[in-house]
C-alpha positions as CSV (number, residue, x, y, z in Angstrom):
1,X,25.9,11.0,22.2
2,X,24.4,11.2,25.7
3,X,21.9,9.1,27.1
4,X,19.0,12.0,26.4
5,X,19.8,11.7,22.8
6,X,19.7,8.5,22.7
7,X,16.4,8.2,23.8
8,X,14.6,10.8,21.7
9,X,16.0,9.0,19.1
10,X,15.4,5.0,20.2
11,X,11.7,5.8,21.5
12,X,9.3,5.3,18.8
13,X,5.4,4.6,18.5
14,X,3.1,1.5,19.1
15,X,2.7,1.6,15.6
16,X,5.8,0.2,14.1
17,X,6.8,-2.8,13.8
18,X,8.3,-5.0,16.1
19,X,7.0,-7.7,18.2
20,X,6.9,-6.4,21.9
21,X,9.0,-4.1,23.1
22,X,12.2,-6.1,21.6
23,X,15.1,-5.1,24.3
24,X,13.5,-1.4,24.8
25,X,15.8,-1.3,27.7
26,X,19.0,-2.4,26.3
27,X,18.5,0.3,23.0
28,X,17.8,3.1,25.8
29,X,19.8,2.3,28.9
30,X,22.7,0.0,27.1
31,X,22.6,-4.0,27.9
32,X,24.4,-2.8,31.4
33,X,21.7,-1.6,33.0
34,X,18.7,-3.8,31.8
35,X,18.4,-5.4,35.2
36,X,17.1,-1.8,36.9
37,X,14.3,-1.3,34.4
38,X,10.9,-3.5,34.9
39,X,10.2,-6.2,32.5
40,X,7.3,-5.4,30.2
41,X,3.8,-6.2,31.5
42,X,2.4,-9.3,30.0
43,X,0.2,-10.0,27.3
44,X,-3.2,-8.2,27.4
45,X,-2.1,-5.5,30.1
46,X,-3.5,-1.9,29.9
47,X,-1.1,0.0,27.6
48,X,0.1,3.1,26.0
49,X,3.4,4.9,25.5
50,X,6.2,4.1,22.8
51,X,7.9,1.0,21.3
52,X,11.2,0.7,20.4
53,X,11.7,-1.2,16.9
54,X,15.0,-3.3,17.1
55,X,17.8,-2.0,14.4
56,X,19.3,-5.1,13.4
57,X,23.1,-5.4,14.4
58,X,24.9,-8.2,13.0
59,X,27.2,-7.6,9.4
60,X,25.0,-7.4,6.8
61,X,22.0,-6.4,8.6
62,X,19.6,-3.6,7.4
63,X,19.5,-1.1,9.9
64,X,16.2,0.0,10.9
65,X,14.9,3.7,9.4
66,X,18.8,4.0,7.7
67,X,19.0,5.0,4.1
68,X,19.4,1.0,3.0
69,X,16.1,0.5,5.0
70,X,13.6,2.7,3.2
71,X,15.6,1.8,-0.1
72,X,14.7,-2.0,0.5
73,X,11.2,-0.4,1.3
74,X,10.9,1.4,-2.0
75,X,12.3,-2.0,-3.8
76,X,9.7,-4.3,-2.2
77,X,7.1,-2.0,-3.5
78,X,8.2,-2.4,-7.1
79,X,8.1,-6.0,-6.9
80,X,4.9,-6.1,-4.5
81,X,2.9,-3.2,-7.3
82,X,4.3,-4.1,-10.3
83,X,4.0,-8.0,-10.3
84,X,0.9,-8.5,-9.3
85,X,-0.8,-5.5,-11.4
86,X,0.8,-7.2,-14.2
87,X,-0.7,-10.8,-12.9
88,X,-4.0,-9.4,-12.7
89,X,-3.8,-7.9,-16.6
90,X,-6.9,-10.2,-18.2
91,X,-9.3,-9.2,-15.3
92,X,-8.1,-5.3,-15.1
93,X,-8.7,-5.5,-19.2
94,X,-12.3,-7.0,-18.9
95,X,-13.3,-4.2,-15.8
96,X,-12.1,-1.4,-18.2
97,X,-14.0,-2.2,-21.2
98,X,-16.9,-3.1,-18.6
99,X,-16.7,0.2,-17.5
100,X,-16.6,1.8,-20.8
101,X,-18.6,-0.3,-23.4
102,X,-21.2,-1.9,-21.1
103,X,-23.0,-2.7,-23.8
104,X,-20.6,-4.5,-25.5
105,X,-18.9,-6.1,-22.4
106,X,-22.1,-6.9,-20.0
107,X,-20.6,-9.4,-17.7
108,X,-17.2,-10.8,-16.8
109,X,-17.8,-14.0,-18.6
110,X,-19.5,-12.6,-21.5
111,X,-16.3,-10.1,-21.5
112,X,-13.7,-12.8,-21.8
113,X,-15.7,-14.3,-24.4
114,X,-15.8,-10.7,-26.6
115,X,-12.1,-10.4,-25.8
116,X,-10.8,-14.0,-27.0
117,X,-13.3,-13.8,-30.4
118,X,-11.8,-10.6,-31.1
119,X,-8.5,-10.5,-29.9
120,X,-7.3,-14.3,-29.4
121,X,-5.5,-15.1,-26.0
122,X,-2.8,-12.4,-26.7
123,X,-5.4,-9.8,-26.3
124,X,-5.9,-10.8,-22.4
125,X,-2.6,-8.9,-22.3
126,X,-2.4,-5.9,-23.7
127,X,-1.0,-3.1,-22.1
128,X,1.1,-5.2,-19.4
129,X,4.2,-3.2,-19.9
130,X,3.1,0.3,-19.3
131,X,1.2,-1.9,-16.2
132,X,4.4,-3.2,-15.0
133,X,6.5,0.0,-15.6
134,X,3.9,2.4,-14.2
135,X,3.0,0.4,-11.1
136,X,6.4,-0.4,-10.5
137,X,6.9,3.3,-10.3
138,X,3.9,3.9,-8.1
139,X,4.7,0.7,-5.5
140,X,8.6,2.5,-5.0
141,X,7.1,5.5,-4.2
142,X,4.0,4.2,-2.2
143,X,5.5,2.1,0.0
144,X,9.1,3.9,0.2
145,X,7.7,7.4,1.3
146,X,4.9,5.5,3.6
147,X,7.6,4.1,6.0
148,X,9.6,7.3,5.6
149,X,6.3,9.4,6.6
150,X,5.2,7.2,9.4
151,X,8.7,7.6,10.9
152,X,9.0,11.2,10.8
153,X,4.9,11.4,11.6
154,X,5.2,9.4,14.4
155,X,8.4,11.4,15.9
156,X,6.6,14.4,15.4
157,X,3.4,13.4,17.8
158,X,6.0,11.7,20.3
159,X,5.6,7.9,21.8
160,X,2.6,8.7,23.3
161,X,0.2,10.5,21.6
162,X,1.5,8.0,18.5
163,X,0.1,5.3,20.2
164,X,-3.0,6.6,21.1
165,X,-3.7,8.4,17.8
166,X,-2.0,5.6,15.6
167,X,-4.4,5.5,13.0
168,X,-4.2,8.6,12.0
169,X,-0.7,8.4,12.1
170,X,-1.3,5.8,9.5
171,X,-3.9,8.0,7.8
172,X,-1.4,10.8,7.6
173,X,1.3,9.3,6.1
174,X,0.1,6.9,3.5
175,X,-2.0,9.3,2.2
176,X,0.8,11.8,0.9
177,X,3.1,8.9,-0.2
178,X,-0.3,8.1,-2.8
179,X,-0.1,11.9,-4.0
180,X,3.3,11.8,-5.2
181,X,3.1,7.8,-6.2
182,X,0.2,8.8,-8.5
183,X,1.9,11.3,-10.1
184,X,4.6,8.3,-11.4
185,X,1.7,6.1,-12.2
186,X,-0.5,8.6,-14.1
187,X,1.6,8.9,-17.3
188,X,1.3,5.2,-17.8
189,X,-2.1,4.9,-16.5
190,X,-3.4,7.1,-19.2
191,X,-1.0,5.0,-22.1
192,X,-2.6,1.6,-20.3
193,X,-6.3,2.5,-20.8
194,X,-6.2,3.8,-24.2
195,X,-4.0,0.8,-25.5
196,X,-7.0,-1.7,-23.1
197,X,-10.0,-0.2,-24.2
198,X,-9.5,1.5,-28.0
199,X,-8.0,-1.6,-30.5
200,X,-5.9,0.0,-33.0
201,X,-5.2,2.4,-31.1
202,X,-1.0,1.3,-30.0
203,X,0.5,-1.7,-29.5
204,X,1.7,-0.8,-26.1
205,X,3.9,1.8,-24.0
206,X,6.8,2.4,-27.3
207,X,4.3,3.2,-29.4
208,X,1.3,4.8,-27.4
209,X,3.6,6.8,-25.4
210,X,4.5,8.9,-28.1
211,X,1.2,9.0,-29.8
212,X,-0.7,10.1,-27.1
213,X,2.1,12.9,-26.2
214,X,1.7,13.9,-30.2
215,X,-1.9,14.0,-30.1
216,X,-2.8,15.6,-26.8
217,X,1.0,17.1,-25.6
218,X,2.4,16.0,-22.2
219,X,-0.5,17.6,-20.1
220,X,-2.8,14.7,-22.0
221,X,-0.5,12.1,-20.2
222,X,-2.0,14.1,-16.6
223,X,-5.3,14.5,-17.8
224,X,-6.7,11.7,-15.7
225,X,-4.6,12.7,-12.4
226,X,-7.4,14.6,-10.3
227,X,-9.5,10.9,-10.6
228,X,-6.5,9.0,-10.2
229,X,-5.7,10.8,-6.9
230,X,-9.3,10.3,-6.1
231,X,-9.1,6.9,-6.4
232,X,-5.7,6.2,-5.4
233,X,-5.4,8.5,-1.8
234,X,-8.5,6.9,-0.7
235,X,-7.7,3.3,-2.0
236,X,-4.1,3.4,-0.5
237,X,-5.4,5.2,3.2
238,X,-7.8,2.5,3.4
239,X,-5.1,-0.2,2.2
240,X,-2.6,0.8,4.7
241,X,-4.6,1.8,7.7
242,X,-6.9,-1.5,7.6
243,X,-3.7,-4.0,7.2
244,X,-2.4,-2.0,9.6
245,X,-5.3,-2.5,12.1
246,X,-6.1,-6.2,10.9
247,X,-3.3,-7.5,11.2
248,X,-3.0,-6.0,15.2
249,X,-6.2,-7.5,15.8
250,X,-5.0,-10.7,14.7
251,X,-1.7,-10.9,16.5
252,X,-3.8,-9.4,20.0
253,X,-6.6,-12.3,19.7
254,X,-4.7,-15.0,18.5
255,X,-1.1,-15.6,18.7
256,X,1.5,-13.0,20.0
257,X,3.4,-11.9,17.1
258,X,6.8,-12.6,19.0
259,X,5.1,-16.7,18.7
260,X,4.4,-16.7,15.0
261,X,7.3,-18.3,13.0
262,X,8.0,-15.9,9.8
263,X,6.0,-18.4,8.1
264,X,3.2,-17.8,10.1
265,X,3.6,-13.9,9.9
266,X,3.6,-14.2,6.3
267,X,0.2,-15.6,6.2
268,X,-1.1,-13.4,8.4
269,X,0.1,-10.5,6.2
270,X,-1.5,-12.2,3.0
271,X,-5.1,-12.5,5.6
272,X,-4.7,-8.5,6.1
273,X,-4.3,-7.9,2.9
274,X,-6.7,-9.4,1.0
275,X,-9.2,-8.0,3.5
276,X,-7.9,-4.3,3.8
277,X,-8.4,-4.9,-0.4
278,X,-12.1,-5.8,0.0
279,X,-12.7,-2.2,1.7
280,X,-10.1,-0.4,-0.9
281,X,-11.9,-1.6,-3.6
282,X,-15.6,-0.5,-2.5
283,X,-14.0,2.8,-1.4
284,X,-12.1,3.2,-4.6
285,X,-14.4,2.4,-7.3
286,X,-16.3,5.4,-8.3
287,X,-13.2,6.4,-8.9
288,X,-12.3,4.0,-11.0
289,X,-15.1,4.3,-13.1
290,X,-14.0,7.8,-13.6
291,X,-10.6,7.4,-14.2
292,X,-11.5,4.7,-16.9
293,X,-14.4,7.1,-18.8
294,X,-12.1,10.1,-18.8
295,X,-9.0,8.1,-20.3
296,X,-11.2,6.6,-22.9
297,X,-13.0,9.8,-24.1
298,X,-10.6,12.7,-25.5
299,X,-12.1,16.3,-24.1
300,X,-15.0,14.5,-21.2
301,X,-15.3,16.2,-17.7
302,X,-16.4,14.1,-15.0
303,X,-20.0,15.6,-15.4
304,X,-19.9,13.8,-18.4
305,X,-18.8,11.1,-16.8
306,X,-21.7,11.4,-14.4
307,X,-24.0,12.1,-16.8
308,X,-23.5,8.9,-18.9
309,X,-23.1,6.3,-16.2
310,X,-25.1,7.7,-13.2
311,X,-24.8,7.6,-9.3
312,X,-25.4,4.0,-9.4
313,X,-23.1,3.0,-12.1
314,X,-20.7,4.9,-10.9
315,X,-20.9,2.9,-7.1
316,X,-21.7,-0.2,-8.7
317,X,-20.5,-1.2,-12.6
318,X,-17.7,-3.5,-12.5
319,X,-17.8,-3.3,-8.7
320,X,-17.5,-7.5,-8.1
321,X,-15.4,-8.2,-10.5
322,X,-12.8,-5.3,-8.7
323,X,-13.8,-6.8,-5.2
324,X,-12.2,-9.9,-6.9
325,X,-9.3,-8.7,-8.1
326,X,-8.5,-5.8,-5.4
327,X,-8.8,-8.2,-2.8
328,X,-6.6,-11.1,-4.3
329,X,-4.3,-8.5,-5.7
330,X,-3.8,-6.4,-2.3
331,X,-3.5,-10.0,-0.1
332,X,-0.7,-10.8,-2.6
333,X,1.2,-7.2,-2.6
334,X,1.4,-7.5,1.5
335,X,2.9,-11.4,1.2
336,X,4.9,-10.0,-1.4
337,X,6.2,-6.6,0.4
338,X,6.6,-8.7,3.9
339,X,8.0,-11.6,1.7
340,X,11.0,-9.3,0.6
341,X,11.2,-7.6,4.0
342,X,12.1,-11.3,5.6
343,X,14.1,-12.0,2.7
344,X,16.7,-9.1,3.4
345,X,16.4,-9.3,7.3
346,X,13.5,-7.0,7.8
347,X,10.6,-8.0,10.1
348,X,7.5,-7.9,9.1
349,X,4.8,-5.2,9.2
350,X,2.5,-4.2,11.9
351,X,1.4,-6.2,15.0
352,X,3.4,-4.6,17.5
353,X,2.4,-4.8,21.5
354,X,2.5,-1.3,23.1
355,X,4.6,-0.6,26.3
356,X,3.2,-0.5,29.2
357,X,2.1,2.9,30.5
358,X,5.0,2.0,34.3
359,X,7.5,1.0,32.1
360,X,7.0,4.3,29.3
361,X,7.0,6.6,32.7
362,X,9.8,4.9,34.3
363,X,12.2,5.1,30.8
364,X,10.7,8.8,30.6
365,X,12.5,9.6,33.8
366,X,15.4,7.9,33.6
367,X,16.2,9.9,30.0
Protein backbone atom coordinates (compact mmCIF):
# COMPACT_ATOMS: atom_id res chain seq x y z
CA UNK A 1 0.00 0.00 0.00
CA UNK A 2 1.75 3.31 -0.64
CA UNK A 3 2.14 6.07 1.59
CA UNK A 4 -0.89 8.10 -0.32
CA UNK A 5 -3.14 5.30 0.66
CA UNK A 6 -2.24 5.17 3.71
CA UNK A 7 -3.08 8.45 4.51
CA UNK A 8 -6.57 8.80 3.03
CA UNK A 9 -7.22 6.05 4.93
CA UNK A 10 -5.34 7.01 8.60
CA UNK A 11 -6.65 10.77 8.45
CA UNK A 12 -9.84 11.09 10.11
CA UNK A 13 -11.99 13.92 11.76
CA UNK A 14 -11.81 16.00 15.02
CA UNK A 15 -14.71 14.33 15.91
CA UNK A 16 -13.74 10.80 16.79
CA UNK A 17 -12.39 9.72 19.51
CA UNK A 18 -9.10 9.68 20.69
CA UNK A 19 -7.32 11.91 23.06
CA UNK A 20 -4.96 14.26 20.92
CA UNK A 21 -3.57 13.36 17.98
CA UNK A 22 -2.40 9.82 19.50
CA UNK A 23 0.96 9.15 17.26
CA UNK A 24 -0.71 10.87 14.01
CA UNK A 25 2.72 10.73 12.64
CA UNK A 26 3.75 7.27 13.33
CA UNK A 27 0.09 5.89 11.63
CA UNK A 28 0.89 8.28 8.49
CA UNK A 29 4.62 8.50 8.04
CA UNK A 30 5.62 4.92 10.01
CA UNK A 31 7.46 5.29 13.56
CA UNK A 32 10.76 6.00 11.20
CA UNK A 33 10.12 9.19 10.36
CA UNK A 34 8.24 10.74 13.34
CA UNK A 35 11.23 12.94 14.14
CA UNK A 36 10.65 15.14 10.65
CA UNK A 37 6.99 15.95 11.46
CA UNK A 38 6.28 18.81 14.16
CA UNK A 39 4.93 17.88 17.49
CA UNK A 40 1.39 18.90 17.96
CA UNK A 41 0.65 22.46 19.19
CA UNK A 42 -0.23 22.45 22.84
CA UNK A 43 -3.26 22.60 24.57
CA UNK A 44 -5.64 25.58 23.66
CA UNK A 45 -3.86 26.30 20.26
CA UNK A 46 -5.96 27.56 17.26
CA UNK A 47 -7.06 24.29 15.40
CA UNK A 48 -8.60 22.63 12.64
CA UNK A 49 -7.86 19.77 10.24
CA UNK A 50 -8.15 15.85 10.98
CA UNK A 51 -7.28 13.48 13.85
CA UNK A 52 -6.05 10.23 13.53
CA UNK A 53 -7.91 7.65 16.13
CA UNK A 54 -5.22 5.07 17.23
CA UNK A 55 -6.17 1.20 16.05
CA UNK A 56 -5.12 -0.71 18.86
CA UNK A 57 -2.22 -3.18 17.97
CA UNK A 58 -1.40 -5.60 20.51
CA UNK A 59 -3.03 -9.53 20.31
CA UNK A 60 -6.31 -9.30 21.19
CA UNK A 61 -6.87 -5.76 20.56
CA UNK A 62 -10.08 -4.50 18.78
CA UNK A 63 -9.03 -2.78 15.83
CA UNK A 64 -10.48 0.56 15.32
CA UNK A 65 -13.52 0.88 12.50
CA UNK A 66 -12.81 -3.20 11.71
CA UNK A 67 -15.81 -5.44 11.55
CA UNK A 68 -15.07 -6.66 15.48
CA UNK A 69 -15.16 -2.82 16.29
CA UNK A 70 -18.66 -1.78 15.23
CA UNK A 71 -19.83 -5.45 16.40
CA UNK A 72 -18.61 -4.55 20.04
CA UNK A 73 -20.41 -1.19 19.20
CA UNK A 74 -23.72 -2.73 18.31
CA UNK A 75 -23.27 -5.11 21.60
CA UNK A 76 -22.64 -2.24 24.03
CA UNK A 77 -25.85 -0.82 22.73
CA UNK A 78 -27.82 -3.79 23.75
CA UNK A 79 -26.57 -3.73 27.10
CA UNK A 80 -26.44 0.22 27.38
CA UNK A 81 -30.63 0.34 25.81
CA UNK A 82 -31.86 -2.67 27.02
CA UNK A 83 -30.79 -2.69 30.77
CA UNK A 84 -31.49 0.43 31.73
CA UNK A 85 -35.08 0.66 29.79
CA UNK A 86 -35.81 -2.28 31.68
CA UNK A 87 -34.37 -0.52 35.12
CA UNK A 88 -36.54 2.29 34.53
CA UNK A 89 -39.94 -0.13 33.95
CA UNK A 90 -42.10 1.30 37.30
CA UNK A 91 -41.45 5.03 36.22
CA UNK A 92 -42.02 4.37 32.17
CA UNK A 93 -45.42 2.39 33.46
CA UNK A 94 -46.64 5.45 35.69
CA UNK A 95 -45.79 8.23 32.56
CA UNK A 96 -47.89 5.95 30.19
CA UNK A 97 -50.91 5.65 32.13
CA UNK A 98 -50.20 9.56 33.02
CA UNK A 99 -50.35 10.14 29.55
CA UNK A 100 -53.33 8.26 28.85
CA UNK A 101 -55.78 8.13 31.89
CA UNK A 102 -54.91 11.58 33.44
CA UNK A 103 -57.68 11.37 35.26
CA UNK A 104 -57.06 8.28 36.83
CA UNK A 105 -53.28 8.67 37.19
CA UNK A 106 -52.86 12.72 38.18
CA UNK A 107 -49.44 12.66 39.61
CA UNK A 108 -46.44 10.42 39.91
CA UNK A 109 -47.11 9.62 43.53
CA UNK A 110 -50.75 9.33 43.27
CA UNK A 111 -49.75 6.94 40.14
CA UNK A 112 -47.79 4.56 42.17
CA UNK A 113 -50.37 4.50 44.64
CA UNK A 114 -53.28 3.45 41.82
CA UNK A 115 -50.76 1.03 40.45
CA UNK A 116 -49.79 -0.96 43.83
CA UNK A 117 -53.79 -0.96 45.03
CA UNK A 118 -54.58 -2.39 41.86
CA UNK A 119 -51.92 -4.30 40.74
CA UNK A 120 -49.58 -5.21 43.86
CA UNK A 121 -45.74 -4.68 43.40
CA UNK A 122 -45.68 -7.12 40.38
CA UNK A 123 -47.66 -4.61 38.42
CA UNK A 124 -44.63 -2.01 38.57
CA UNK A 125 -43.37 -4.44 35.99
CA UNK A 126 -45.26 -5.32 33.42
CA UNK A 127 -44.19 -5.35 30.16
CA UNK A 128 -40.30 -5.52 30.93
CA UNK A 129 -39.67 -8.22 28.49
CA UNK A 130 -40.97 -6.85 25.26
CA UNK A 131 -38.85 -3.51 27.11
CA UNK A 132 -35.78 -5.51 27.24
CA UNK A 133 -36.09 -7.36 23.91
CA UNK A 134 -37.25 -4.33 21.94
CA UNK A 135 -34.72 -1.88 23.30
CA UNK A 136 -32.07 -4.28 23.09
CA UNK A 137 -32.88 -4.39 19.43
CA UNK A 138 -33.08 -0.63 19.04
CA UNK A 139 -29.59 0.04 21.21
CA UNK A 140 -27.59 -2.66 18.56
CA UNK A 141 -28.86 -0.82 15.83
CA UNK A 142 -28.61 2.81 17.36
CA UNK A 143 -25.35 2.82 18.43
CA UNK A 144 -23.80 0.13 15.87
CA UNK A 145 -24.92 2.07 12.65
CA UNK A 146 -24.06 5.53 14.49
CA UNK A 147 -20.24 4.73 14.67
CA UNK A 148 -20.52 3.01 11.28
CA UNK A 149 -22.24 6.43 9.77
CA UNK A 150 -20.02 8.86 11.45
CA UNK A 151 -17.07 6.96 9.99
CA UNK A 152 -18.19 6.86 6.46
CA UNK A 153 -19.80 10.64 7.05
CA UNK A 154 -16.79 11.94 8.25
CA UNK A 155 -14.55 10.35 5.22
CA UNK A 156 -16.97 11.70 2.91
CA UNK A 157 -16.56 15.60 4.11
CA UNK A 158 -12.63 14.94 4.46
CA UNK A 159 -10.45 15.91 7.79
CA UNK A 160 -11.17 19.30 7.39
CA UNK A 161 -14.41 20.28 6.69
CA UNK A 162 -15.26 17.22 9.48
CA UNK A 163 -13.80 19.31 11.89
CA UNK A 164 -15.25 22.34 11.17
CA UNK A 165 -18.80 21.01 10.42
CA UNK A 166 -18.59 18.30 13.23
CA UNK A 167 -21.87 18.60 14.47
CA UNK A 168 -23.54 18.03 11.71
CA UNK A 169 -21.47 15.29 11.10
CA UNK A 170 -23.00 14.09 14.34
CA UNK A 171 -26.45 15.27 13.26
CA UNK A 172 -26.13 13.28 10.07
CA UNK A 173 -25.33 10.12 11.19
CA UNK A 174 -27.17 9.45 14.34
CA UNK A 175 -30.13 10.46 12.90
CA UNK A 176 -30.38 7.59 10.17
CA UNK A 177 -29.11 4.98 12.66
CA UNK A 178 -32.68 6.06 14.80
CA UNK A 179 -34.79 5.42 11.47
CA UNK A 180 -33.74 1.95 11.02
CA UNK A 181 -33.30 1.39 15.13
CA UNK A 182 -36.98 2.38 15.35
CA UNK A 183 -38.13 0.14 12.98
CA UNK A 184 -36.63 -2.91 15.50
CA UNK A 185 -38.18 -1.18 18.42
CA UNK A 186 -41.63 -0.41 17.10
CA UNK A 187 -43.10 -3.99 17.06
CA UNK A 188 -42.35 -4.19 20.75
CA UNK A 189 -43.16 -0.73 21.53
CA UNK A 190 -46.63 -1.22 20.37
CA UNK A 191 -46.93 -4.94 22.50
CA UNK A 192 -45.23 -2.72 25.67
CA UNK A 193 -47.90 -0.05 25.76
CA UNK A 194 -50.98 -2.10 25.30
CA UNK A 195 -49.72 -4.72 27.98
CA UNK A 196 -48.75 -1.03 30.40
CA UNK A 197 -51.73 0.72 29.95
CA UNK A 198 -54.91 -1.77 29.14
CA UNK A 199 -54.99 -4.60 32.33
CA UNK A 200 -56.29 -7.78 30.93
CA UNK A 201 -55.20 -7.05 28.02
CA UNK A 202 -51.74 -9.81 27.83
CA UNK A 203 -49.53 -10.86 30.19
CA UNK A 204 -46.57 -9.82 28.31
CA UNK A 205 -44.61 -10.14 24.76
CA UNK A 206 -45.72 -14.41 24.28
CA UNK A 207 -49.03 -13.63 24.63
CA UNK A 208 -49.64 -9.90 23.37
CA UNK A 209 -47.50 -10.49 20.50
CA UNK A 210 -49.79 -12.74 18.98
CA UNK A 211 -52.94 -11.10 20.06
CA UNK A 212 -52.26 -7.92 18.79
CA UNK A 213 -50.97 -9.45 15.30
CA UNK A 214 -54.58 -11.42 15.36
CA UNK A 215 -56.47 -8.50 16.14
CA UNK A 216 -54.96 -5.76 14.05
CA UNK A 217 -52.50 -8.04 11.40
CA UNK A 218 -48.76 -7.16 11.38
CA UNK A 219 -49.22 -3.57 10.05
CA UNK A 220 -50.94 -2.95 13.72
CA UNK A 221 -47.46 -3.89 15.23
CA UNK A 222 -46.14 -0.42 12.84
CA UNK A 223 -49.04 1.55 13.55
CA UNK A 224 -47.26 3.84 15.99
CA UNK A 225 -43.88 4.07 13.77
CA UNK A 226 -44.51 7.70 12.18
CA UNK A 227 -44.60 9.01 16.17
CA UNK A 228 -42.04 6.69 17.17
CA UNK A 229 -39.71 8.15 14.50
CA UNK A 230 -40.88 11.50 15.69
CA UNK A 231 -39.82 10.97 18.85
CA UNK A 232 -36.98 8.84 18.52
CA UNK A 233 -34.82 10.77 15.43
CA UNK A 234 -35.14 13.93 17.37
CA UNK A 235 -34.48 12.32 20.92
CA UNK A 236 -31.38 10.28 19.53
CA UNK A 237 -29.82 13.61 17.32
CA UNK A 238 -30.11 15.54 20.40
CA UNK A 239 -28.69 12.53 22.56
CA UNK A 240 -25.78 12.04 20.43
CA UNK A 241 -24.87 15.46 19.25
CA UNK A 242 -25.15 17.10 22.93
CA UNK A 243 -22.88 14.12 24.61
CA UNK A 244 -20.93 14.62 21.93
CA UNK A 245 -20.43 18.45 22.44
CA UNK A 246 -20.59 18.18 26.42
CA UNK A 247 -18.38 16.05 26.88
CA UNK A 248 -15.61 18.19 24.51
CA UNK A 249 -16.43 21.05 26.53
CA UNK A 250 -15.59 19.27 29.49
CA UNK A 251 -12.30 17.73 28.45
CA UNK A 252 -11.22 21.56 26.72
CA UNK A 253 -12.08 23.46 30.17
CA UNK A 254 -11.05 21.11 32.55
CA UNK A 255 -8.73 18.26 32.19
CA UNK A 256 -7.21 17.11 28.88
CA UNK A 257 -8.80 13.91 28.07
CA UNK A 258 -5.17 12.27 27.50
CA UNK A 259 -4.99 13.21 31.79
CA UNK A 260 -8.22 11.68 32.85
CA UNK A 261 -7.64 8.03 34.19
CA UNK A 262 -10.52 5.63 32.51
CA UNK A 263 -12.12 6.15 35.77
CA UNK A 264 -12.27 9.65 35.38
CA UNK A 265 -13.50 9.43 31.60
CA UNK A 266 -16.21 7.22 32.79
CA UNK A 267 -17.65 9.78 34.94
CA UNK A 268 -17.37 12.28 32.57
CA UNK A 269 -19.44 10.20 30.13
CA UNK A 270 -22.14 9.43 32.89
CA UNK A 271 -22.06 13.84 33.37
CA UNK A 272 -22.73 14.09 29.43
CA UNK A 273 -25.24 11.87 29.50
CA UNK A 274 -27.47 12.58 31.91
CA UNK A 275 -27.38 16.17 30.63
CA UNK A 276 -27.64 15.45 26.75
CA UNK A 277 -30.93 13.38 28.33
CA UNK A 278 -32.39 16.60 29.97
CA UNK A 279 -32.59 18.23 26.41
CA UNK A 280 -33.73 14.71 24.69
CA UNK A 281 -36.42 14.51 26.83
CA UNK A 282 -38.03 18.12 26.41
CA UNK A 283 -37.33 17.69 22.67
CA UNK A 284 -38.87 14.27 22.62
CA UNK A 285 -41.98 14.53 24.53
CA UNK A 286 -44.79 15.59 22.46
CA UNK A 287 -43.89 12.78 20.87
CA UNK A 288 -44.14 10.66 23.45
CA UNK A 289 -47.42 11.72 24.32
CA UNK A 290 -48.38 10.73 20.90
CA UNK A 291 -46.87 7.55 20.60
CA UNK A 292 -48.56 6.60 23.96
CA UNK A 293 -52.36 7.90 22.85
CA UNK A 294 -52.05 6.22 19.47
CA UNK A 295 -50.88 2.75 20.96
CA UNK A 296 -53.62 2.86 23.53
CA UNK A 297 -56.59 3.75 21.27
CA UNK A 298 -57.28 1.12 18.28
CA UNK A 299 -58.24 3.39 14.93
CA UNK A 300 -56.96 7.31 16.61
CA UNK A 301 -55.01 9.71 14.21
CA UNK A 302 -52.87 12.10 15.88
CA UNK A 303 -55.59 14.81 15.37
CA UNK A 304 -57.22 12.89 17.73
CA UNK A 305 -54.50 12.80 19.62
CA UNK A 306 -54.33 16.56 19.46
CA UNK A 307 -57.75 17.05 19.97
CA UNK A 308 -58.01 15.22 23.31
CA UNK A 309 -54.83 16.39 24.97
CA UNK A 310 -54.11 19.81 23.51
CA UNK A 311 -50.90 21.85 22.57
CA UNK A 312 -50.15 22.12 26.08
CA UNK A 313 -50.66 18.66 27.13
CA UNK A 314 -49.00 17.56 24.55
CA UNK A 315 -45.50 19.82 25.58
CA UNK A 316 -46.18 19.36 29.08
CA UNK A 317 -48.14 16.07 30.67
CA UNK A 318 -45.83 13.69 32.15
CA UNK A 319 -43.06 16.07 31.04
CA UNK A 320 -41.06 16.01 34.85
CA UNK A 321 -41.47 12.81 35.50
CA UNK A 322 -39.62 11.99 31.82
CA UNK A 323 -37.01 14.74 32.56
CA UNK A 324 -36.41 12.31 35.60
CA UNK A 325 -36.11 9.34 34.04
CA UNK A 326 -34.60 10.47 30.48
CA UNK A 327 -31.90 12.08 32.15
CA UNK A 328 -30.93 9.33 34.70
CA UNK A 329 -31.60 6.78 32.04
CA UNK A 330 -29.44 8.52 29.15
CA UNK A 331 -26.34 9.36 31.95
CA UNK A 332 -26.53 5.56 32.65
CA UNK A 333 -26.65 4.28 28.85
CA UNK A 334 -23.32 6.48 28.10
CA UNK A 335 -21.40 4.94 31.52
CA UNK A 336 -22.83 1.84 30.31
CA UNK A 337 -21.82 2.07 26.39
CA UNK A 338 -18.22 3.67 27.45
CA UNK A 339 -18.17 1.06 30.33
CA UNK A 340 -18.15 -1.87 27.76
CA UNK A 341 -15.98 0.07 25.27
CA UNK A 342 -13.07 0.15 28.21
CA UNK A 343 -13.96 -3.21 29.12
CA UNK A 344 -12.94 -4.80 25.62
CA UNK A 345 -10.05 -2.16 24.87
CA UNK A 346 -12.00 0.52 23.34
CA UNK A 347 -11.50 4.13 24.34
CA UNK A 348 -13.96 6.07 25.30
CA UNK A 349 -16.25 8.47 23.28
CA UNK A 350 -15.75 11.90 22.29
CA UNK A 351 -13.27 14.55 23.69
CA UNK A 352 -10.82 14.53 21.11
CA UNK A 353 -8.22 17.65 20.56
CA UNK A 354 -8.13 18.68 16.87
CA UNK A 355 -4.71 18.96 14.93
CA UNK A 356 -3.28 21.83 14.56
CA UNK A 357 -3.98 23.62 11.29
CA UNK A 358 0.75 23.54 10.50
CA UNK A 359 0.82 20.16 11.44
CA UNK A 360 -2.74 19.09 9.10
CA UNK A 361 -0.82 21.24 6.12
CA UNK A 362 2.46 19.77 6.65
CA UNK A 363 1.03 15.84 6.78
CA UNK A 364 -1.16 17.10 3.64
CA UNK A 365 2.06 17.60 1.75
CA UNK A 366 3.96 15.02 2.66
CA UNK A 367 0.98 12.38 1.52
Amino acid sequence: MDLSERSRQSLLPGLLYSPGTLGMERMVLGRSAVASVPKAAPSGTASMGCVVARAPNEPGKIKLYSPMFYAACAAGGIASCGLSHMAVTPLDLVKCNMQIDPAKYKSVSSGFGVLLREQGVKGFFRGWVPTLLGYSAQGACKYGFYEIFKKYNSDIAGPEYAAKYKTLIYLASSGPAEVIAGVALCPFEAVKVRVQTQPGFARGLSDGLPKLVKSEGVSGLYRGLGPLWGRQIPYTMMKFASFETTVEMIYKYSIPKDQCSKQLQLGVSLAGGYIAGVLCAVVSHPADNLVSFLNNAKGATVSDAVNKLGLWGLFTRGLPLRIAMVGTLTGAQWLTYDGFKVMVGLPTTGGVTPATASEADKLKAVA
